[in-house]
LOLO-309703 format. One record per residue (C-alpha): residue number from 0; residue in one letter; x, z, y. Coordinates in nm, 4 decimals, decimal comma. Last residue first. Layout:
<nodes>
NODE   pos   code          X          Z          Y
NODE   NUM      A          X          Z          Y
...
</nodes>
This chain:
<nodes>
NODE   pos   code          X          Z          Y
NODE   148      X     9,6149    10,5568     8,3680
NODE   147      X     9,9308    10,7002     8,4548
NODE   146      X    10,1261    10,7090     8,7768
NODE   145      X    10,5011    10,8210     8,8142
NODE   144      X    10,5658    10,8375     9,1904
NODE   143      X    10,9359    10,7878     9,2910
NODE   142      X    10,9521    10,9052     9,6665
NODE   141      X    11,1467    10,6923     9,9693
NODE   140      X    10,9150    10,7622    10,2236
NODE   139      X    10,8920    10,4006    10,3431
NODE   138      X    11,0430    10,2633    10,0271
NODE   137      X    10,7619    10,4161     9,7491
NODE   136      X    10,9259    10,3612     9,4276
NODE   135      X    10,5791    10,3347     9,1808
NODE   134      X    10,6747    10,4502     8,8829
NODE   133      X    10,5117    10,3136     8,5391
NODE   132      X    10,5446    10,4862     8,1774
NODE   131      X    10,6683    10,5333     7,8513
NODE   130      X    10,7614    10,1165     7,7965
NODE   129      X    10,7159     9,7761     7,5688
NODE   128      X    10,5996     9,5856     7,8939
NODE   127      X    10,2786     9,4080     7,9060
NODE   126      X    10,0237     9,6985     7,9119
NODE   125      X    10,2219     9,9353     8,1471
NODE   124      X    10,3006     9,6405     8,3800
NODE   123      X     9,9491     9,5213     8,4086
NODE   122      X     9,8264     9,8866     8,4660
NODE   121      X    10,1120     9,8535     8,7894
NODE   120      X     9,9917     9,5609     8,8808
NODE   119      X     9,6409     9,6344     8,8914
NODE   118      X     9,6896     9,9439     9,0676
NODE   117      X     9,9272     9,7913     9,3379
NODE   116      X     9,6756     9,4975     9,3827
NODE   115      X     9,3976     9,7701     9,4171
NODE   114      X     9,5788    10,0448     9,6939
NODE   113      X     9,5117    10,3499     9,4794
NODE   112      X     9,9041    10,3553     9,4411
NODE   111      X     9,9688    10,3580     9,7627
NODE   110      X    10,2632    10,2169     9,8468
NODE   109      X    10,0757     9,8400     9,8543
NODE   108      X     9,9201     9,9659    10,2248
NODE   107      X    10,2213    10,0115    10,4638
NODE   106      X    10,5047     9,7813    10,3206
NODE   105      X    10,8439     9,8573    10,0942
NODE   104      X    10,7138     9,8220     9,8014
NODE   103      X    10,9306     9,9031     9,4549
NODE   102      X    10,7821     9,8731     9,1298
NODE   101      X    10,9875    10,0712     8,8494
NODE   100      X    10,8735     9,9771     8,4701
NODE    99      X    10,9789    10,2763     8,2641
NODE    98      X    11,1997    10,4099     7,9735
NODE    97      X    11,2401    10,7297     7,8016
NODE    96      X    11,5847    10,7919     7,7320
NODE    95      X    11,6183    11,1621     7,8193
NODE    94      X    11,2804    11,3477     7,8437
NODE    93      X    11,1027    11,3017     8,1728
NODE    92      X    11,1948    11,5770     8,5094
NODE    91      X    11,5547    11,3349     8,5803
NODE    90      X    11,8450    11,5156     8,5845
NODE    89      X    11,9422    11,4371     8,1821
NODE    88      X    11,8730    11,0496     8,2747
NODE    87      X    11,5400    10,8902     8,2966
NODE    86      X    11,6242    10,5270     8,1867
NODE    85      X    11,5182    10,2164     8,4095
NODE    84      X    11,3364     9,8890     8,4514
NODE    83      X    11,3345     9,7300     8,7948
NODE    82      X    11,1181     9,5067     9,0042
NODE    81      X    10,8740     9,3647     8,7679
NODE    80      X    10,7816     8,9717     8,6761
NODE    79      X    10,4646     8,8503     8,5242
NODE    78      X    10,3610     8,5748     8,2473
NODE    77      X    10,0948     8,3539     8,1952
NODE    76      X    10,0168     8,1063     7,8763
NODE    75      X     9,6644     7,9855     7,8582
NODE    74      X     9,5033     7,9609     7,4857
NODE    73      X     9,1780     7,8192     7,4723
NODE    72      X     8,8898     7,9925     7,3211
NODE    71      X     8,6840     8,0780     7,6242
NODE    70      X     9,0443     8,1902     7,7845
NODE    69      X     9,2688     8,2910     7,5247
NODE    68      X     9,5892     8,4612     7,6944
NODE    67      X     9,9175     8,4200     7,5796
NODE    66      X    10,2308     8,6465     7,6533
NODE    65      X    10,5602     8,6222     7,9007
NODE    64      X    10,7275     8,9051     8,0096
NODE    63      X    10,9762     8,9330     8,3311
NODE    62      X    11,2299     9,1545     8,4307
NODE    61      X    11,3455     9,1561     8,7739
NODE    60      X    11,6082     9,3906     8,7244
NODE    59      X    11,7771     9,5994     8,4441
NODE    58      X    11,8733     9,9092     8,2586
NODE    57      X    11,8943    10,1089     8,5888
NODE    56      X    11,9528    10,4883     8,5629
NODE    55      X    11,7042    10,7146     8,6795
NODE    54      X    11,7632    11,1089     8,7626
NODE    53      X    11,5582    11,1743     9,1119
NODE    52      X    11,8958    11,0725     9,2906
NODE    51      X    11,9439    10,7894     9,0893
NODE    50      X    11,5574    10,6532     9,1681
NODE    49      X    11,6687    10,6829     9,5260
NODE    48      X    11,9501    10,4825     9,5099
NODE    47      X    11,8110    10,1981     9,2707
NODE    46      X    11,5356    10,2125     9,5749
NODE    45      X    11,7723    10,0612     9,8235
NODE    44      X    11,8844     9,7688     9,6430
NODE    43      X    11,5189     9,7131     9,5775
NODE    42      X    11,4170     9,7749     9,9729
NODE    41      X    11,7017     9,4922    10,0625
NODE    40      X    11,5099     9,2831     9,8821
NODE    39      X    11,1862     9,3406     9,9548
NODE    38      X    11,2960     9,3465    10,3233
NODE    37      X    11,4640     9,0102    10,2747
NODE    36      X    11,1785     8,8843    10,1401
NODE    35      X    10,9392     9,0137    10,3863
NODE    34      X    11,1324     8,8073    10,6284
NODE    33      X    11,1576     8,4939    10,4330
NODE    32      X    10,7892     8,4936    10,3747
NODE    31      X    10,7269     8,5239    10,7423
NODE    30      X    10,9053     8,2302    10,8000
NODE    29      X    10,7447     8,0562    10,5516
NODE    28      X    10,4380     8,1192    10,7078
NODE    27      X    10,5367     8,0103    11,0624
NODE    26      X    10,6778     7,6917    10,9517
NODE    25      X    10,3807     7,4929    10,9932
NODE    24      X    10,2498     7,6805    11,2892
NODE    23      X    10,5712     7,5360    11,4242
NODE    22      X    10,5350     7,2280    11,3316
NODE    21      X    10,1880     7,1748    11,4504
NODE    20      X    10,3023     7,3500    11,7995
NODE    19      X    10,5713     7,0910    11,8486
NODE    18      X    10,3940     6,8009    11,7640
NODE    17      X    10,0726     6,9169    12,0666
NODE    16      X    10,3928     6,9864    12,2601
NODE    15      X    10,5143     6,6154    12,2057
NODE    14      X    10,1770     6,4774    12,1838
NODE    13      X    10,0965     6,6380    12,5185
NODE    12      X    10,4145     6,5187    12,7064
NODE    11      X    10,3643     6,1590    12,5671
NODE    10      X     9,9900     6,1731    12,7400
NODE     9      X    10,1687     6,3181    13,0490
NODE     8      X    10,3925     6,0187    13,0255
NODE     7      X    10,1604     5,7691    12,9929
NODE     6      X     9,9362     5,8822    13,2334
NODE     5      X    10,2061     5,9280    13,4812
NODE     4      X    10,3427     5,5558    13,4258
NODE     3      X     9,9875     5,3891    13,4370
NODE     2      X     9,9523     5,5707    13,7865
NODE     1      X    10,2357     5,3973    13,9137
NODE     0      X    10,5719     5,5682    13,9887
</nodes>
């Protein structure tokens, strides 16, 4: 093998791994988006459970609300999208029929309630959505928390 041979293949060997590890670092995030997905996922079908058991009945699922806002006088549309929306039953400690916005997390920080994204989204949920309250469905501990602002 002559010396231009090695070269050439060690330099092929390098842009293959150099390929390899773009792609992959590539991918990585959407990997990790799938995962947290599925435990998102799986952590709603859970929580419908839990919020049973503490007297909640589940009018719907991934509800969303659309409004305008006027930014420096021009109108910008948004909208936002909760986890659950449920009916406290006769078990439940709220008066029969009144209605809340359930966010379920299933990770370490956004179960806290204090935790700002949680906060925000939960006082976004409270003003957008034509309910009596917010509950935060903590997964890890599986507890309902009702927070009001």
């Amino acid at each position: 093998m002559t010396t231009e041979t090695v070269a050439i293949t060690l330099l092929l060997g390098v842009v293959l791994v150099l390929a390899f590890a773009w792609w992959r670092a590539r991918h990585r995030v959407g990997r990790r988006n799938r995962r947290r997905q599925v435990v998102a996922t799986t952590g709603e079908g859970e929580a419908e459970a839990v919020l049973a058991a503490e007297g909640f009945r589940v009018l719907d699922r991934q509800i969303t609300a659309r409004w305008t806002l006027d930014v420096d006088g021009e109108p910008r549309d948004v909208h936002c999208r909760a986890d659950l929306l449920v009916e406290a039953r006769s078990r439940s400690t709220f008066p029969r029929g009144h209605r809340f916005v359930a966010e379920v997390k299933t990770g370490t920080r956004a179960i806290d309630p204090a935790h700002p994204a949680t906060r925000r989204q939960l006082m976004e949920y409270l003003h957008v959505f034509d309910v009596d309250g917010v509950l935060l469905v903590d997964m890890r501990h599986r507890r309902v928390h009702h927070v009001e602002f």
